[in-house]
C-alpha distance (Angstrom), angle and dihedral (degrees) to the residues before:
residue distance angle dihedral
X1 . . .
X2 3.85 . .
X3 3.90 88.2 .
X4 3.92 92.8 47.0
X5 4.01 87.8 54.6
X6 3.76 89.8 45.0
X7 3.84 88.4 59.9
X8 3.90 94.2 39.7
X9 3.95 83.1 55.6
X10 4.23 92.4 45.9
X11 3.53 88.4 47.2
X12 4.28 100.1 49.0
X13 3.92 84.3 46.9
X14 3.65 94.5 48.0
X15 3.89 90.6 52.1
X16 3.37 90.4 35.5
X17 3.86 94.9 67.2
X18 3.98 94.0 33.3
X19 3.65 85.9 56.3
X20 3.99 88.2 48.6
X21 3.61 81.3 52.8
X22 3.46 104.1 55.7
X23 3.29 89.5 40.0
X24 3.42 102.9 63.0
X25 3.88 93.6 41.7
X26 3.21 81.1 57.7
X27 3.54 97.2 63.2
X28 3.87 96.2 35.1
X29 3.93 87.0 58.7
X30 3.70 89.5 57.4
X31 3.51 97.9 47.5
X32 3.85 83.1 52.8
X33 3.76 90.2 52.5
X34 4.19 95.8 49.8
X35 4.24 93.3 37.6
X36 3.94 92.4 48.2
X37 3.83 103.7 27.5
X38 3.93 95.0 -120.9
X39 3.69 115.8 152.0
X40 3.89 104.8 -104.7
X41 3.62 94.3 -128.2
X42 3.56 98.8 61.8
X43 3.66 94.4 49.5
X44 3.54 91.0 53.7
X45 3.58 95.9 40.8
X46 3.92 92.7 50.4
X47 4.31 86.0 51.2
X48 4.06 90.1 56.1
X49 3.95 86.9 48.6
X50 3.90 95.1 52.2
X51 3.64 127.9 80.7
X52 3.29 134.0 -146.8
X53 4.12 121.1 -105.5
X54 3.49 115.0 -162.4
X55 4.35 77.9 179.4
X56 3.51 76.3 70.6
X57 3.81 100.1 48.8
X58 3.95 85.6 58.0
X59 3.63 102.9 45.0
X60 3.58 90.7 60.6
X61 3.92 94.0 46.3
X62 3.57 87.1 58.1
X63 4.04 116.3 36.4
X64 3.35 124.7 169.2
X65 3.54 95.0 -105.3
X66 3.27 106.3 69.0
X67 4.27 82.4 70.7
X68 3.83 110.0 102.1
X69 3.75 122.2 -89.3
X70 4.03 91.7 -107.0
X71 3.75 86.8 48.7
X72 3.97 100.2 37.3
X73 3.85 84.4 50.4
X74 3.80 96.2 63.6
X75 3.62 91.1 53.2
X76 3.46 97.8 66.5
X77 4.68 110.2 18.9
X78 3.97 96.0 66.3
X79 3.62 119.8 150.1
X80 3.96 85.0 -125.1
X81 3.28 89.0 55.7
X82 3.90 98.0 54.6
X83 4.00 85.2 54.6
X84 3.43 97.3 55.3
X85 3.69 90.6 45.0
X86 3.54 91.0 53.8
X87 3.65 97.1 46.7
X88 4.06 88.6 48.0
X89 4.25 84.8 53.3
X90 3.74 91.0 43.9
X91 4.10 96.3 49.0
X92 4.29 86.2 43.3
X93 3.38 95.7 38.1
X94 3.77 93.2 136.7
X95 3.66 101.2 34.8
X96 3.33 93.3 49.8
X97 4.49 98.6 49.1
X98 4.13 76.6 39.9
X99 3.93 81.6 62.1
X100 3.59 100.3 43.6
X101 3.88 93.1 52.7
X102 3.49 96.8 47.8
X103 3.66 97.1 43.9
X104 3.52 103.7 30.3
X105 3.70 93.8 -127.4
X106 3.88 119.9 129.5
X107 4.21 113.8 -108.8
X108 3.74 89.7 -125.4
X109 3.98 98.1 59.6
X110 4.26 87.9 44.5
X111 3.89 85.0 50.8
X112 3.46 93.5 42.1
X113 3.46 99.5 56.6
X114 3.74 102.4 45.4
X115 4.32 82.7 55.2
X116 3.98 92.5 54.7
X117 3.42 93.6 40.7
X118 4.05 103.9 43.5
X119 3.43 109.3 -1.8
X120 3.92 83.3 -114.3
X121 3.83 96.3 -41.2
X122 4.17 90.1 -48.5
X123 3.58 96.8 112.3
X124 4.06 106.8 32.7
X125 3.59 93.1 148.1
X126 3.80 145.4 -90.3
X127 3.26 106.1 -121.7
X128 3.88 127.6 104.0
X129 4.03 95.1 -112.9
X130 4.15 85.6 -142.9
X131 3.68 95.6 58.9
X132 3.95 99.8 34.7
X133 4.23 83.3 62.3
X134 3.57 100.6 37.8
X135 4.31 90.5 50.4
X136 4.18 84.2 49.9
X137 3.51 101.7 37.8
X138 4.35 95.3 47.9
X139 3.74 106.3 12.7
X140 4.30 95.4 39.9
X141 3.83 108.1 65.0
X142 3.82 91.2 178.9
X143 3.66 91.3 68.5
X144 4.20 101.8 7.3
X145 4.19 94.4 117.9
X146 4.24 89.9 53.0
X147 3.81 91.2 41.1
X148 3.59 104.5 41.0
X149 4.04 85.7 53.2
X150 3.71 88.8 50.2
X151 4.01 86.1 50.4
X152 3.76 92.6 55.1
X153 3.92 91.5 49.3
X154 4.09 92.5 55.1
X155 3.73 86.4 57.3
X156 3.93 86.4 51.4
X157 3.47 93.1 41.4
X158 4.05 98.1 40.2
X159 3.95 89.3 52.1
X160 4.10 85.3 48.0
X161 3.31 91.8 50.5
X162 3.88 107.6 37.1
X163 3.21 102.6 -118.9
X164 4.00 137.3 134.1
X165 3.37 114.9 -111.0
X166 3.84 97.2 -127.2
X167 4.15 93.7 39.0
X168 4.38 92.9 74.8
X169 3.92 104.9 81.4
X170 4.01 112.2 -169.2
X171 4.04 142.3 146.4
X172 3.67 128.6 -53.0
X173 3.24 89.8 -95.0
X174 3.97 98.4 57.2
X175 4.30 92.0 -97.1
X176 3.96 120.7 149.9
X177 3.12 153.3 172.5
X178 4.12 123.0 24.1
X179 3.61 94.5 -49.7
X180 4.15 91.4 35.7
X181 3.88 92.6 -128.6
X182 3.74 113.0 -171.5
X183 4.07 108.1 -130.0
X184 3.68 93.4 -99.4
X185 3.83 91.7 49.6
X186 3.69 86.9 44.8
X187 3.88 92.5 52.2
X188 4.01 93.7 42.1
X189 3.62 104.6 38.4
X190 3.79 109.1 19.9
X191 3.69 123.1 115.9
X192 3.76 147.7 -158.8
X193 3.65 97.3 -130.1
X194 3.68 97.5 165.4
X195 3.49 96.5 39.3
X196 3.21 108.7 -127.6
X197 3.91 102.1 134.0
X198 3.58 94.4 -95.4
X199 3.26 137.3 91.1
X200 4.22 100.8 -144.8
X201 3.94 116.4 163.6
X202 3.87 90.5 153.2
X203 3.51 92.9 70.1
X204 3.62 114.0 -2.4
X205 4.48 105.8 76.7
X206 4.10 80.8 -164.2
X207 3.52 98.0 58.7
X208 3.76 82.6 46.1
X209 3.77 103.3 45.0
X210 3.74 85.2 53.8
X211 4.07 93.8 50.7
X212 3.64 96.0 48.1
X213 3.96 88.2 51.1
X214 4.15 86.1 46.3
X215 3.77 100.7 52.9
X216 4.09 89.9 46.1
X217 3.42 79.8 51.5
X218 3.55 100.2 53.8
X219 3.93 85.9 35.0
X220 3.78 83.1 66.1
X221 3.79 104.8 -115.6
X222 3.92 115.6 -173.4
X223 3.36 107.0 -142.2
X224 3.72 119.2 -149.6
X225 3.98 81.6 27.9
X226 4.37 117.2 112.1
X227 3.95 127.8 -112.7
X228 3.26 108.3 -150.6
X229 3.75 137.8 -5.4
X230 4.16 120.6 -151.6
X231 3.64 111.4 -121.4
X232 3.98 147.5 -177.2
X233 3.23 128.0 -118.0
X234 4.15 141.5 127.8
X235 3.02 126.4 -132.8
X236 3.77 100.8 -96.5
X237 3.29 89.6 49.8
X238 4.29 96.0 53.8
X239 3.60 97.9 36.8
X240 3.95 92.7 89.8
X241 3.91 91.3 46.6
X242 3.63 101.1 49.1
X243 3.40 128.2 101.7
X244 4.08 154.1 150.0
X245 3.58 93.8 -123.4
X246 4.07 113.5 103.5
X247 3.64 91.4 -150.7
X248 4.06 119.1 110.7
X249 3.79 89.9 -133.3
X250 4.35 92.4 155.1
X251 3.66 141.6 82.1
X252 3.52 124.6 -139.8
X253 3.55 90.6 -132.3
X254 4.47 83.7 64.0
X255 3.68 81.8 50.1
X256 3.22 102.4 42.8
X257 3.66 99.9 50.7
X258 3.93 92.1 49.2
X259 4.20 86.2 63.1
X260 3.81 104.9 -96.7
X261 4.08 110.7 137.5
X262 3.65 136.1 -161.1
X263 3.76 136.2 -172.0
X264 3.81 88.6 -137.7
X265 4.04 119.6 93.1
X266 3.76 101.9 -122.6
X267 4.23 125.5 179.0
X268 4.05 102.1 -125.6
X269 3.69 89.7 -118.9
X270 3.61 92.4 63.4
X271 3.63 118.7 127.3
X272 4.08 120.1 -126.0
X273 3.33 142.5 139.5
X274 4.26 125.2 -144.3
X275 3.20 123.6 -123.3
X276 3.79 138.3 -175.7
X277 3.48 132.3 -150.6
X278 3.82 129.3 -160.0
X279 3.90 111.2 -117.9
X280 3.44 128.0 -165.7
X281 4.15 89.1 -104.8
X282 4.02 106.8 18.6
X283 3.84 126.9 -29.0
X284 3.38 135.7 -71.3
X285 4.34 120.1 -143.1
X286 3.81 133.8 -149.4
X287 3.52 149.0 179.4
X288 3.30 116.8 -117.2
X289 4.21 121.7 -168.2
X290 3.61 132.3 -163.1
X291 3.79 95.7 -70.6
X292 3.64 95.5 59.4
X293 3.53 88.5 56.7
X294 3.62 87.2 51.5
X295 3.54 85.4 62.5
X296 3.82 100.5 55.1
X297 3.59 86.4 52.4
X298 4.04 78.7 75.2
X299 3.68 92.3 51.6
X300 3.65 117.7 3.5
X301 3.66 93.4 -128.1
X302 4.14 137.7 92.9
X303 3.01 97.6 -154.7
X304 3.98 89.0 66.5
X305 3.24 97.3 34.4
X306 3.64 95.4 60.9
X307 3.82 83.3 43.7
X308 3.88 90.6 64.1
X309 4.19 89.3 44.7
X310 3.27 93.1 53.3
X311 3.57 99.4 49.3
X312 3.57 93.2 38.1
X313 3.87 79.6 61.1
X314 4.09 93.2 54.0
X315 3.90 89.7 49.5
X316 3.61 95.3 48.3
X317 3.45 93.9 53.3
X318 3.77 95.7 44.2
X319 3.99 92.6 52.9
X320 3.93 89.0 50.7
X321 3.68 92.5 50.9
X322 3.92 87.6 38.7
X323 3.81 89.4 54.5
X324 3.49 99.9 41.2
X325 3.97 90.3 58.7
């Protein structure tokens, strides 16, 4: 008998919090519906077709950049890598110098990014888009507000585009395409570079190259300006300027005057931010300016961002060898 009311009790509390639950998807789904004007009935109808992922649940526990730097690095500056990226610039030549005088952002950093994110649209991502933002957005508190939004603008975008919400595979975190746009970047800052009347980075690397030029664009890239500067520092000397915050919020002239050195002629009043990066013996430390940040505004990370610089570097330097030939 006292077992039987043990179970009784297990059971009430069980449906107790799944009703909780459900409840307050519930209301989080209609909030969706009023804040971004999309018709109740799809939101809720596009929630009863996803599934939860607890795949996705672990991904995001356990992203790549949380590696070391000297690990990280190796992910992403392979000599395979540089070939493909080279044979991606040399097949979209056009597009892609099209892109960089429209947008005002170089060729290398466009290529760049479409390598580290896809491996030039090899690796898009296997999960189904619908259920990687629905298992973030009501099963992942941390970041439920941000992905339930971004859940509620792939039903937007899926009815804009015509597609079916289970058809779009992406990353754990909801990413597709070649330049793994999440569907509010995809809305905001995607383009119809080919002009076609459709705006297609899934399968179109035009439509892409064009995007990934736009939102650096709108990101306000200064082209002609640097990224990043090596630097010297030790560790008593960094510990006051380092921090998690992305923002360049330093001068050199602070810097400077606390005994970190460059190679690179800066004005005082220049704007950077230090950063160090875990090496396989000690640390290495940089000087990042405005257009790294830019950067991180792609991927909220350093670690990648100086990932993408630094093989933005390696292609560069390839095609000007490649076209001096």
């Amino acid at each position: 008998m006292r077992l039987c009311c043990c179970l009784l009790l297990a059971l009430s509390q069980m449906w107790s919090f799944s009703a909780l639950a459900s409840s307050e998807q519930q209301q989080r789904i209609e909030a969706l519906s009023q804040e971004l004007d999309i018709p109740l009935k799809s939101l809720e109808q596009a929630a009863e077709q996803a599934t939860y992922q607890q795949a996705v649940i672990d991904a995001i526990t356990r992203p790549w950049e949380a590696k070391p730097w000297h690990l990280y690095r190796d992910l992403f500056l392979t000599e395979e890598r540089l070939e493909a990226g080279l044979a991606f610039w040399q097949e979209h030549q056009q597009t892609i110098e099209r892109a960089e005088q429209e947008f005002k952002v170089p060729a290398q950093i466009i290529v760049a990014i479409i390598g580290v994110e896809t491996y030039y649209g090899r690796h898009k991502g296997t999960y189904p888009v619908i259920d990687a933002l629905y298992t973030l957005g009501f099963h992942y508190p941390k970041r439920g507000t941000f992905f339930s939004k971004e859940f509620a603008y792939y039903i937007r975008l899926a009815e804009q585009q015509g597609w079916q919400l289970d058809e779009v595979k992406g990353s754990y975190a909801g990413a597709m395409g070649f330049g793994q746009f999440i569907p509010s970047s995809y809305i905001h800052y995607g383009v119809d570079f080919d002009n076609d009347g459709k705006v297609d980075m899934l399968n179109n690397p035009v439509d892409a190259i064009g995007s990934v030029a736009n939102y650096f664009s709108k990101h306000r890239w200064q082209l002609g300006e640097p990224v990043v500067h090596s630097a010297k520092a030790n560790s008593q000397q960094a510990e006051p300027w380092l921090s998690t915050k992305l923002n360049i919020e330093n001068t050199w002239d602070e810097l400077s005057k606390a005994g970190i050195s460059t190679d690179a002629e800066l004005a005082g009043d220049t704007a950077v931010k230090l950063l160090q990066l875990e090496e396989a013996e000690g640390h290495s430390y940089w000087l990042a300016e405005h257009n790294f940040y830019v950067i991180t505004r792609y991927n909220r990370s350093p670690l990648y961002a100086m990932a993408v610089y630094q093989f933005s570097e390696q292609l560069r330097k390839a095609q000007a060898q490649n076209n001096a030939k």
